[in-house]
Predicted model as a PDB file, atoms N, CA, C, CB and O in Angstrom, pLDDT in the B-factor column:
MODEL        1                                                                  
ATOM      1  N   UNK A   1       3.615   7.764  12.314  1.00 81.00           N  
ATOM      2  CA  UNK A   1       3.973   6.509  12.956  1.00 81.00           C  
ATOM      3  C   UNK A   1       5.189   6.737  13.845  1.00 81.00           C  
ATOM      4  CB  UNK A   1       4.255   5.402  11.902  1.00 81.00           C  
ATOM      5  O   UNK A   1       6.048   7.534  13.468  1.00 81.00           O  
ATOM      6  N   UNK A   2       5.332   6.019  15.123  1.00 87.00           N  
ATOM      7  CA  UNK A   2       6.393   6.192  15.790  1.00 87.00           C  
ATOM      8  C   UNK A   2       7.453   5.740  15.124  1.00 87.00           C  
ATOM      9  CB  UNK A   2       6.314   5.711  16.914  1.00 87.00           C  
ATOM     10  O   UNK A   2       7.416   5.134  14.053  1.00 87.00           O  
ATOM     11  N   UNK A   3       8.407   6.026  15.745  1.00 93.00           N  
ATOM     12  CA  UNK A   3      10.333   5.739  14.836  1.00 93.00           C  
ATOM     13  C   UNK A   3      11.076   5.731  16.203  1.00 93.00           C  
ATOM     14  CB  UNK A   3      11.258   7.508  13.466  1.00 93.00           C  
ATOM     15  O   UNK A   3      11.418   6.847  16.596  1.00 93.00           O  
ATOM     16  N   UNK A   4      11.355   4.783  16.915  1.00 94.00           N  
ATOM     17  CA  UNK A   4      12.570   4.433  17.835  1.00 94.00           C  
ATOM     18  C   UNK A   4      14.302   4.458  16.956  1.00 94.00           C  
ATOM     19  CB  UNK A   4      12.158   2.670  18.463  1.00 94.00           C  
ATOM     20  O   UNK A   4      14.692   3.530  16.248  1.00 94.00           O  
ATOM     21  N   UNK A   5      14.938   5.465  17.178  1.00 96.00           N  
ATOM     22  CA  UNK A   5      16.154   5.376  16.725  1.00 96.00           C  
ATOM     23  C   UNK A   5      17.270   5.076  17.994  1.00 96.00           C  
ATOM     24  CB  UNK A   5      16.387   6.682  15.936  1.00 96.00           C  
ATOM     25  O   UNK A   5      17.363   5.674  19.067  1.00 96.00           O  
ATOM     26  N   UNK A   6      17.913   4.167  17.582  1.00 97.00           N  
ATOM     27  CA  UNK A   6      19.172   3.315  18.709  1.00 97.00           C  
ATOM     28  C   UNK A   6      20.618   3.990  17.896  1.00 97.00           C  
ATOM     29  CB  UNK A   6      19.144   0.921  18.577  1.00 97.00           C  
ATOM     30  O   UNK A   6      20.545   4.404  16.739  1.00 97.00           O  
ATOM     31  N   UNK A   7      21.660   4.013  18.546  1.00 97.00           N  
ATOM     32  CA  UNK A   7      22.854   3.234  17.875  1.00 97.00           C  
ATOM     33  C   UNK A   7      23.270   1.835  17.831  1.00 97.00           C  
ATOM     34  CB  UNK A   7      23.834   3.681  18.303  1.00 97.00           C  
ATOM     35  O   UNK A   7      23.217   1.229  18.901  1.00 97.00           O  
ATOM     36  N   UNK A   8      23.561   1.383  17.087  1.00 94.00           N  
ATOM     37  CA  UNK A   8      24.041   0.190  17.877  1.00 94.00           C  
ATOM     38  C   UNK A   8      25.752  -0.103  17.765  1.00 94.00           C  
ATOM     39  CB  UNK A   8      23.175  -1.149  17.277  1.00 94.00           C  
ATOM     40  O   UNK A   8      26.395   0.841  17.306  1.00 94.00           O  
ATOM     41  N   UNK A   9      26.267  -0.924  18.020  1.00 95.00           N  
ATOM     42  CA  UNK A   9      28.072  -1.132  18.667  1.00 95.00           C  
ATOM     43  C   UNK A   9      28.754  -0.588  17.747  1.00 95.00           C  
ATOM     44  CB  UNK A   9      28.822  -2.769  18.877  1.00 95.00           C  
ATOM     45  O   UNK A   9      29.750   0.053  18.082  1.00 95.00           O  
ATOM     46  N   UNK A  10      28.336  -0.722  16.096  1.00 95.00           N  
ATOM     47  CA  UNK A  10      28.984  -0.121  15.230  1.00 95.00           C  
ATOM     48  C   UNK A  10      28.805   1.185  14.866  1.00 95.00           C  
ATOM     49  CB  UNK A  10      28.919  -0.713  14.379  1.00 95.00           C  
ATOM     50  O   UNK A  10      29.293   1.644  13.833  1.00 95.00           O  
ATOM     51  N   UNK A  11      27.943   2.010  15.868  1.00 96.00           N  
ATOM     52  CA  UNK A  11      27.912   3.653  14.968  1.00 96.00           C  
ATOM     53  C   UNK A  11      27.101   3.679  13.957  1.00 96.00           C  
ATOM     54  CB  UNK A  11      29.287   4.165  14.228  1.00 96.00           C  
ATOM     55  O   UNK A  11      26.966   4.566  13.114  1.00 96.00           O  
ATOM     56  N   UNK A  12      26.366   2.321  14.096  1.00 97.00           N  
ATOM     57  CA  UNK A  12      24.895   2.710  12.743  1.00 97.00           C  
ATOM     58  C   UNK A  12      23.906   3.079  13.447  1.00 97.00           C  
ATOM     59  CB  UNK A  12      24.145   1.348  11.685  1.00 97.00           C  
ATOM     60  O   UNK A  12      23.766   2.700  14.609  1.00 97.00           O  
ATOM     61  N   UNK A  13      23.101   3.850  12.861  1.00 98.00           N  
ATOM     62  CA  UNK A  13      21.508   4.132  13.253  1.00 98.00           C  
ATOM     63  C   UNK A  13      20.705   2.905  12.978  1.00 98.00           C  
ATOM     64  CB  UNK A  13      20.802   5.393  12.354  1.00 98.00           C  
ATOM     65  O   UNK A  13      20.725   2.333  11.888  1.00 98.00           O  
ATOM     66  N   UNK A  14      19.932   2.486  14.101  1.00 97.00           N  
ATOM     67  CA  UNK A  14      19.017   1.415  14.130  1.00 97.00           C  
ATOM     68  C   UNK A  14      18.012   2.126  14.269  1.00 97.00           C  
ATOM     69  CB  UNK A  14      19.139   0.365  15.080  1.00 97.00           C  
ATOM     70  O   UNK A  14      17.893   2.756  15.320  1.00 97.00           O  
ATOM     71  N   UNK A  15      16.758   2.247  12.986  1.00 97.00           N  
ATOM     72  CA  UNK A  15      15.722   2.494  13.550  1.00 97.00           C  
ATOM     73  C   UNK A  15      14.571   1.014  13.220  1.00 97.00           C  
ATOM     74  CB  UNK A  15      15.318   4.012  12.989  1.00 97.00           C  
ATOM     75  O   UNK A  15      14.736   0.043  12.482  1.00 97.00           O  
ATOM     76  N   UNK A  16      13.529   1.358  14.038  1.00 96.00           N  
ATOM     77  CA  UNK A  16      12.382   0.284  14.405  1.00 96.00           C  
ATOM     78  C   UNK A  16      11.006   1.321  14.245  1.00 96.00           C  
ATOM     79  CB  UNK A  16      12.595  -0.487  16.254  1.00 96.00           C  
ATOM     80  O   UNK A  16      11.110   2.536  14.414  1.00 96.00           O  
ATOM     81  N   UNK A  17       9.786   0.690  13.916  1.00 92.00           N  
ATOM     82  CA  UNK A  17       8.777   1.076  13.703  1.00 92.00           C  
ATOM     83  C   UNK A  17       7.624  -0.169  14.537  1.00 92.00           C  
ATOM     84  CB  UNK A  17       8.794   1.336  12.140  1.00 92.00           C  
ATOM     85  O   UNK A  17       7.055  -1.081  13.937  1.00 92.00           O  
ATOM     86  N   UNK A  18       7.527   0.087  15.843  1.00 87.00           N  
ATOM     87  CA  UNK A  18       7.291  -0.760  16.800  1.00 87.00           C  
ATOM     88  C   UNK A  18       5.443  -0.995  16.622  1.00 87.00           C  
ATOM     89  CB  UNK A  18       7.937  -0.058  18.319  1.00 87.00           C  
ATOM     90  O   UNK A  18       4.806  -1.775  17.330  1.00 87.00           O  
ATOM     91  N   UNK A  19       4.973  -0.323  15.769  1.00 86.00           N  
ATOM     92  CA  UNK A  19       3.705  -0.521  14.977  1.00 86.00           C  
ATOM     93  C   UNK A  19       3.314  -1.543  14.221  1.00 86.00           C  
ATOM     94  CB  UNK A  19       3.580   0.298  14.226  1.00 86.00           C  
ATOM     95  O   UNK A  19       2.144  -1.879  14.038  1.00 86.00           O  
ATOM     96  N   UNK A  20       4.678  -2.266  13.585  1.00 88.00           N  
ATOM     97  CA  UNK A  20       5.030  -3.261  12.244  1.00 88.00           C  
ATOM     98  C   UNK A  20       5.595  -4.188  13.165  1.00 88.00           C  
ATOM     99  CB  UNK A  20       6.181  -2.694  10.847  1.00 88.00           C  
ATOM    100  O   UNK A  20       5.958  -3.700  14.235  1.00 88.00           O  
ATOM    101  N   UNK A  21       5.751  -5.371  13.005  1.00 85.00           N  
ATOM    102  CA  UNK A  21       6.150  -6.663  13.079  1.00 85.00           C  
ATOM    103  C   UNK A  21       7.298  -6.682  12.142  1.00 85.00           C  
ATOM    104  CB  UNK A  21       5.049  -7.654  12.768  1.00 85.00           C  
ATOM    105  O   UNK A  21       7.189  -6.313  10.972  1.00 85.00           O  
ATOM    106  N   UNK A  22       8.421  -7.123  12.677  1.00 88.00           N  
ATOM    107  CA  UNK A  22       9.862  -7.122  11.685  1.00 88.00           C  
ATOM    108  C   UNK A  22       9.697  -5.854  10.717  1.00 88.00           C  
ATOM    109  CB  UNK A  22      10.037  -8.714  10.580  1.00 88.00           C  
ATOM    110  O   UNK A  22       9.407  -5.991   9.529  1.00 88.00           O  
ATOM    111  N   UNK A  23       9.974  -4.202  11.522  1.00 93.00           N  
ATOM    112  CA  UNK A  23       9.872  -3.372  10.670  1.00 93.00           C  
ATOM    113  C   UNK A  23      11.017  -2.580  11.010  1.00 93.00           C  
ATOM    114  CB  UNK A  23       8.637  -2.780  10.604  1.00 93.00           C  
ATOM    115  O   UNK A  23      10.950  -1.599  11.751  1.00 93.00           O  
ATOM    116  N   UNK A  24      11.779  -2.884  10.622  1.00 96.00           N  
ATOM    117  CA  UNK A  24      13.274  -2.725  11.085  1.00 96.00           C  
ATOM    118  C   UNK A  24      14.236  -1.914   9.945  1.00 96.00           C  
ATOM    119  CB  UNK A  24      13.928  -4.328  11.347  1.00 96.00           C  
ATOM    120  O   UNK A  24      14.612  -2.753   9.127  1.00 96.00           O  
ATOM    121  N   UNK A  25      14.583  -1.022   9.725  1.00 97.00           N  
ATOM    122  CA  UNK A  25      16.183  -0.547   8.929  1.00 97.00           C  
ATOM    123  C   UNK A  25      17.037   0.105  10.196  1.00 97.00           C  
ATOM    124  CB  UNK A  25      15.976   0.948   7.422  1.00 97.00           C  
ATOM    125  O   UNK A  25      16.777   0.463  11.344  1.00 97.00           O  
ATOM    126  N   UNK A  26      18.596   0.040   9.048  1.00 97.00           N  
ATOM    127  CA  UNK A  26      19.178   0.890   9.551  1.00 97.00           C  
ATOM    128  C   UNK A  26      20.383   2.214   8.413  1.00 97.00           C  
ATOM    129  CB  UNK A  26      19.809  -0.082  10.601  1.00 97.00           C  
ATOM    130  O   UNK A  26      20.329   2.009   7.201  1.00 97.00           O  
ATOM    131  N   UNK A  27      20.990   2.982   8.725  1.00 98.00           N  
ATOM    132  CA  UNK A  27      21.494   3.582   8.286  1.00 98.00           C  
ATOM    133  C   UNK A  27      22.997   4.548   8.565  1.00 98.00           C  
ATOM    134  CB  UNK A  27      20.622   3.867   8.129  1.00 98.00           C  
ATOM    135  O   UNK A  27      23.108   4.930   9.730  1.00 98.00           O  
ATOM    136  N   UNK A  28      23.868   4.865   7.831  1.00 98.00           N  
ATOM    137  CA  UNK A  28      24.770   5.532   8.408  1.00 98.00           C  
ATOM    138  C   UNK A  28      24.807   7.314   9.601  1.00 98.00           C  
ATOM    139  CB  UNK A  28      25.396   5.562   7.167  1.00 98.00           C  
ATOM    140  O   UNK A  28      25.471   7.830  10.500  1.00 98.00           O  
ATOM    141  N   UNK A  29      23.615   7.568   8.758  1.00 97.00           N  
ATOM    142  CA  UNK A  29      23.058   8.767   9.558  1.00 97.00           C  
ATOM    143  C   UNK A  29      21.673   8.682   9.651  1.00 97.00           C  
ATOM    144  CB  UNK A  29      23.385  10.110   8.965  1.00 97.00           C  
ATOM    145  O   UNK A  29      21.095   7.688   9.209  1.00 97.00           O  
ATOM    146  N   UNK A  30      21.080   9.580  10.161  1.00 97.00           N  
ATOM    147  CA  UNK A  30      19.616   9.332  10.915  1.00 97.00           C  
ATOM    148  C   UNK A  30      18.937   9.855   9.923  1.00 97.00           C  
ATOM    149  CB  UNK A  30      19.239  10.053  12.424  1.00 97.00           C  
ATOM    150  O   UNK A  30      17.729   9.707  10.104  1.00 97.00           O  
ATOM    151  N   UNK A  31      19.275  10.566   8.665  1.00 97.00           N  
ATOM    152  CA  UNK A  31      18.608  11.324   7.304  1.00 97.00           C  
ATOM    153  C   UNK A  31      18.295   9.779   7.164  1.00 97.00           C  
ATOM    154  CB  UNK A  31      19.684  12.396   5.867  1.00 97.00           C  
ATOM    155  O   UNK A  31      17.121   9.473   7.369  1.00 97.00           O  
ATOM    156  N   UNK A  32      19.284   8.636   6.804  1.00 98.00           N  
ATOM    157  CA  UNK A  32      19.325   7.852   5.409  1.00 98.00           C  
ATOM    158  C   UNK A  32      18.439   6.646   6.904  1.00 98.00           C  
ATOM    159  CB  UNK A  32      21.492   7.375   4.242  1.00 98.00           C  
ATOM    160  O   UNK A  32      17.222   6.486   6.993  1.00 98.00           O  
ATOM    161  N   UNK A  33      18.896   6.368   7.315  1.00 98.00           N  
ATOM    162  CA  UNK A  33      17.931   5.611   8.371  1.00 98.00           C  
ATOM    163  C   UNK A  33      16.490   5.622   8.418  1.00 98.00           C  
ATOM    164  CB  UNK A  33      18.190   6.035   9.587  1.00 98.00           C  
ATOM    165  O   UNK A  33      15.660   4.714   8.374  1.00 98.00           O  
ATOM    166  N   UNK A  34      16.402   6.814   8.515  1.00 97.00           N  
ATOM    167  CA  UNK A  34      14.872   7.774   8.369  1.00 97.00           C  
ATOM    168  C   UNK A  34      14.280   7.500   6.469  1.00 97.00           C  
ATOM    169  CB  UNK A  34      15.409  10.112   8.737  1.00 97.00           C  
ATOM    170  O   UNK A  34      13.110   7.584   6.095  1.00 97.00           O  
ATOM    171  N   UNK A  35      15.118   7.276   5.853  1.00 98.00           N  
ATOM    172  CA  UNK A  35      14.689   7.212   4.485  1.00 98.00           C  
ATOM    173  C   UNK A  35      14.424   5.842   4.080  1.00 98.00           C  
ATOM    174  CB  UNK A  35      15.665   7.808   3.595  1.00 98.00           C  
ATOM    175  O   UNK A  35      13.515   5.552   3.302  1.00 98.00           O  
ATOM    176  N   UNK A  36      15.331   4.875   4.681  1.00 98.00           N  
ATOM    177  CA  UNK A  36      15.285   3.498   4.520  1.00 98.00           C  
ATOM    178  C   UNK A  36      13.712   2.628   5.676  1.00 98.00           C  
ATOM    179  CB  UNK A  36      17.120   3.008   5.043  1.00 98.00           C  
ATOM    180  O   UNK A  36      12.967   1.666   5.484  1.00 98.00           O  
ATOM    181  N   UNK A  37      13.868   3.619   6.776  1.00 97.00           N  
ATOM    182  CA  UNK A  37      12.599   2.903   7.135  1.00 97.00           C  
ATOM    183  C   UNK A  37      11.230   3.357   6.758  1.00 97.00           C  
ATOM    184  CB  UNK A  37      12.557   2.817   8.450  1.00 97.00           C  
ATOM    185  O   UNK A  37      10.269   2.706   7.167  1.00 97.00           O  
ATOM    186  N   UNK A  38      11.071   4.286   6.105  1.00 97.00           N  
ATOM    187  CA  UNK A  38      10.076   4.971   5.072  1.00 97.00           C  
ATOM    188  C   UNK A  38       9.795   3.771   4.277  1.00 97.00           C  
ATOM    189  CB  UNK A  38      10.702   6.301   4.107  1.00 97.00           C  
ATOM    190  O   UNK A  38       8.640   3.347   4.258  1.00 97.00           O  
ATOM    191  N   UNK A  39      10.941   3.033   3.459  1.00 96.00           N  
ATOM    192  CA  UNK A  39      10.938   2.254   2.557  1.00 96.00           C  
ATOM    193  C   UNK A  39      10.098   1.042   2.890  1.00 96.00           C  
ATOM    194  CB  UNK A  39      12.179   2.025   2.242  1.00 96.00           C  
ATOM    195  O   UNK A  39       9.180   0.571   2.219  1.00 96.00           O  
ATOM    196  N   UNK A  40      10.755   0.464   4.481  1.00 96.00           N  
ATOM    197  CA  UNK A  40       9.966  -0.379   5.159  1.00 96.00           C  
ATOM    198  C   UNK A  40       9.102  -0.680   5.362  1.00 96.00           C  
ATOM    199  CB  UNK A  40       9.966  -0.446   5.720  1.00 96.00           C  
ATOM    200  O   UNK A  40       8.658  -1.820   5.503  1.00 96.00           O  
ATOM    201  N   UNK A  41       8.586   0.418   5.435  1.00 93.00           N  
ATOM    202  CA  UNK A  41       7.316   0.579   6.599  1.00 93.00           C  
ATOM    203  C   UNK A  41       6.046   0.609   4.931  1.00 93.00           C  
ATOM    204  CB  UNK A  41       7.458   2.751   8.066  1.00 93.00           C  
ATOM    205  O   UNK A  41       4.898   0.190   5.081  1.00 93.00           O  
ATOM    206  N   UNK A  42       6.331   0.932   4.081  1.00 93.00           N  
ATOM    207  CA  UNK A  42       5.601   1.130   2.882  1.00 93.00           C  
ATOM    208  C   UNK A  42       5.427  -0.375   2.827  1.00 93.00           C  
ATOM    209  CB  UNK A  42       6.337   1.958   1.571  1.00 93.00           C  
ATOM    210  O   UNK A  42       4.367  -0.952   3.070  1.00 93.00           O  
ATOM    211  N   UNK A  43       6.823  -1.088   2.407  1.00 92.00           N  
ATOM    212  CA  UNK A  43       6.707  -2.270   2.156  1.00 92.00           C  
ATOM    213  C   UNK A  43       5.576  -3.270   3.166  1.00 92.00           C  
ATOM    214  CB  UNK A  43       8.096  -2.634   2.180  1.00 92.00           C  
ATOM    215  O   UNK A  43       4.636  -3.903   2.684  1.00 92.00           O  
ATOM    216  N   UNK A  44       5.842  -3.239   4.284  1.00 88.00           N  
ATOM    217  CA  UNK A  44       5.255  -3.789   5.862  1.00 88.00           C  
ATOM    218  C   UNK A  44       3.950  -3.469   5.740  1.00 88.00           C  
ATOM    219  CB  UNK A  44       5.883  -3.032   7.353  1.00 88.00           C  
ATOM    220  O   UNK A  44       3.156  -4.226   6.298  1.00 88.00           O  
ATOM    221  N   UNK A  45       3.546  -2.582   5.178  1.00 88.00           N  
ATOM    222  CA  UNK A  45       1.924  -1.904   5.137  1.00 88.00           C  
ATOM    223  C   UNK A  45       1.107  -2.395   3.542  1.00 88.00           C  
ATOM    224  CB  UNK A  45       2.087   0.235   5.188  1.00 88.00           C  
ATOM    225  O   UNK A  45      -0.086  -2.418   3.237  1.00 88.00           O  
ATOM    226  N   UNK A  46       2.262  -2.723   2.819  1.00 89.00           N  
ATOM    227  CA  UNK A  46       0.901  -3.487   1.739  1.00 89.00           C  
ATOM    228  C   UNK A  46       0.863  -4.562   2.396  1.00 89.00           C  
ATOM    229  CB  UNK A  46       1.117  -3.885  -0.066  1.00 89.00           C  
ATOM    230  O   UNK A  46      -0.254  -4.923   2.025  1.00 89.00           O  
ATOM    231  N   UNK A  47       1.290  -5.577   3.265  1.00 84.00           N  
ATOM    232  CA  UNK A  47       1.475  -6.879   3.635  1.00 84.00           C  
ATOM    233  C   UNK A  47       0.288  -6.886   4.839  1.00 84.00           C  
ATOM    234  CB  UNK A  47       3.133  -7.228   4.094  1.00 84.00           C  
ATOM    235  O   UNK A  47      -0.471  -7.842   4.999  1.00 84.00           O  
ATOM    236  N   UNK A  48       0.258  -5.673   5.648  1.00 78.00           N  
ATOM    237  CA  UNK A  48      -0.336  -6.221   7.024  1.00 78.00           C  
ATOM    238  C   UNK A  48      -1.956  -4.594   6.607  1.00 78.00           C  
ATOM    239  CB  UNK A  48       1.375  -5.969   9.113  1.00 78.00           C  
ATOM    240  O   UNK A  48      -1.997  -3.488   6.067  1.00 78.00           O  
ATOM    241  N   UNK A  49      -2.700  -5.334   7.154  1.00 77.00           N  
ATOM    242  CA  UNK A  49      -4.200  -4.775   7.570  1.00 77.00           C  
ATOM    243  C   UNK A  49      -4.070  -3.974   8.575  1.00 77.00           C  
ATOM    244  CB  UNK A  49      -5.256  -5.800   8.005  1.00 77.00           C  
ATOM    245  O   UNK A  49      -3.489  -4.307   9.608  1.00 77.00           O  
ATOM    246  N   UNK A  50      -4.753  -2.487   8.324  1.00 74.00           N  
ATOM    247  CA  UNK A  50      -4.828  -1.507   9.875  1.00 74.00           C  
ATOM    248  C   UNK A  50      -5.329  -2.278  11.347  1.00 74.00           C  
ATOM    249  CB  UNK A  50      -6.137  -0.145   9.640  1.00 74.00           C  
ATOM    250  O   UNK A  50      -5.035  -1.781  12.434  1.00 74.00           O  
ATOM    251  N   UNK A  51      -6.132  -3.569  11.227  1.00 75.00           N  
ATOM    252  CA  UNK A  51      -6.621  -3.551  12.309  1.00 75.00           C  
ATOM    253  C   UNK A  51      -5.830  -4.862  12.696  1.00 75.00           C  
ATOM    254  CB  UNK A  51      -8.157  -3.441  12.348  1.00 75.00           C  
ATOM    255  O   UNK A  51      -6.298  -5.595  13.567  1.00 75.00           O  
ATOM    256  N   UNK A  52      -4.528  -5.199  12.009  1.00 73.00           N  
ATOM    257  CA  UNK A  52      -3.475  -6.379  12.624  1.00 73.00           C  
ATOM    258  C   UNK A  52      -2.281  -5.532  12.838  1.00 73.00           C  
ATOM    259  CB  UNK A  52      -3.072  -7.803  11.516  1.00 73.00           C  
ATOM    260  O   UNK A  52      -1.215  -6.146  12.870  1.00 73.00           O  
ATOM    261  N   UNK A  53      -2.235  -4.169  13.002  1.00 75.00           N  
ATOM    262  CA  UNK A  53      -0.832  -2.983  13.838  1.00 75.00           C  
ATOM    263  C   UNK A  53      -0.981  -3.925  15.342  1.00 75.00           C  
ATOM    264  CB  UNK A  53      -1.453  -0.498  14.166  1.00 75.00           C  
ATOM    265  O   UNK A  53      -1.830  -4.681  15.814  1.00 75.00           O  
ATOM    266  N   UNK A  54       0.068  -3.511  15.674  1.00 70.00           N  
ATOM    267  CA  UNK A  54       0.455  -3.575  16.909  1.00 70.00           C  
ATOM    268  C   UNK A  54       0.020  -2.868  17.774  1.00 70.00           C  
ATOM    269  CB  UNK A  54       1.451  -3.486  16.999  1.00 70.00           C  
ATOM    270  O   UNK A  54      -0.029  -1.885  17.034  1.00 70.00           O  
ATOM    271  N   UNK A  55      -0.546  -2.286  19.212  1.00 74.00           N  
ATOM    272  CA  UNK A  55      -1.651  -1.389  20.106  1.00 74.00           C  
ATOM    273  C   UNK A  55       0.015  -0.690  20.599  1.00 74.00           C  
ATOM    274  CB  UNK A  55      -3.073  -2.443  21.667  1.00 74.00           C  
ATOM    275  O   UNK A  55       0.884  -1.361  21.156  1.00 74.00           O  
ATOM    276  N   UNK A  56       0.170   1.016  20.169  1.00 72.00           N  
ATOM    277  CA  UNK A  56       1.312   1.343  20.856  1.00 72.00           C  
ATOM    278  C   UNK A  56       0.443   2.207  21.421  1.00 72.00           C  
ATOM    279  CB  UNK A  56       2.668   1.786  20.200  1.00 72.00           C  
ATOM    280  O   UNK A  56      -0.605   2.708  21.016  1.00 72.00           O  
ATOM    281  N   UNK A  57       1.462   2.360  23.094  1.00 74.00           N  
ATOM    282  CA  UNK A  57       0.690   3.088  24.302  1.00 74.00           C  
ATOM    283  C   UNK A  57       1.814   4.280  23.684  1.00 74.00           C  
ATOM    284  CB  UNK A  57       0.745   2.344  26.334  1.00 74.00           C  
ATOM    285  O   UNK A  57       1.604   5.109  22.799  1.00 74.00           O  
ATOM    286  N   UNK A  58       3.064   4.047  24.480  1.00 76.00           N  
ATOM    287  CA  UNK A  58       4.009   5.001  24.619  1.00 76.00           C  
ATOM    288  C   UNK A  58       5.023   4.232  24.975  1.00 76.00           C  
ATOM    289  CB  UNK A  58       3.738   6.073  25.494  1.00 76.00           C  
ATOM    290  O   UNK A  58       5.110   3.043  25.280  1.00 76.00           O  
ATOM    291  N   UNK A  59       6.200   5.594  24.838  1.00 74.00           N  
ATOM    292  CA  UNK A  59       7.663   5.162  25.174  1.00 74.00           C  
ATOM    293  C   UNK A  59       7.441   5.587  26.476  1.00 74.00           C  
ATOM    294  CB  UNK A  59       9.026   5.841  24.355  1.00 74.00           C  
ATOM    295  O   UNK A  59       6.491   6.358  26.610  1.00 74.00           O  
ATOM    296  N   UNK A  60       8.218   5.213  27.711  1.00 78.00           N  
ATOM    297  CA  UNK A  60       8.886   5.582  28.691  1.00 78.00           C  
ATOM    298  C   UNK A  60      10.062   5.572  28.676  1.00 78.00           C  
ATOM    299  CB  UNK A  60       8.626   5.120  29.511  1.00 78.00           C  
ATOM    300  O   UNK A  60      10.617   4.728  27.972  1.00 78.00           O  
ATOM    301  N   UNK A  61      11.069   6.769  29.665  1.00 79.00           N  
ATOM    302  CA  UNK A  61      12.456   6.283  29.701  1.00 79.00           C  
ATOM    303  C   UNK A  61      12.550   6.395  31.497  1.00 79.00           C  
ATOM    304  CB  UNK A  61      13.703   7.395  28.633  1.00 79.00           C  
ATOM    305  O   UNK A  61      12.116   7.354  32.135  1.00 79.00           O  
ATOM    306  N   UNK A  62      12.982   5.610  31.884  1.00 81.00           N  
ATOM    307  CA  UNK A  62      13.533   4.847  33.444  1.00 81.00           C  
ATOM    308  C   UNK A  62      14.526   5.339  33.828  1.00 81.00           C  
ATOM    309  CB  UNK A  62      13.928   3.368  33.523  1.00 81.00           C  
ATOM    310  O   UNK A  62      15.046   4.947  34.873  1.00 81.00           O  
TER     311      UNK A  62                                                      
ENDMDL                                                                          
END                                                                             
């Protein structure tokens, strides 16, 4: 599954799982970020059906 990782203003890792609907953690480093949205995304996936994901094409960067 894709994993968009940000910083955001405070120096935390924001990651997103743009597959999931509100599938969001974050973390102090990109290990524990990466571990917490594992958690998420488990959680997000007993809740939602393969064929109600979100259609991801790709990232671009501009």
């Amino acid at each position: 599954m894709p994993i968009l990782v940000e910083i955001d203003e405070d120096g935390l890792y924001k990651v997103s799982c743009p597959l999931l609907e509100g599938c969001h953690s974050w973390g102090e480093t990109v290990d524990e970020a990466m571990k917490n949205i594992s958690e998420v995304i488990e959680m997000c996936l007993e809740k939602t059906k393969i064929e109600d994901l979100n259609t991801f094409v790709d990232f671009r960067e501009l």
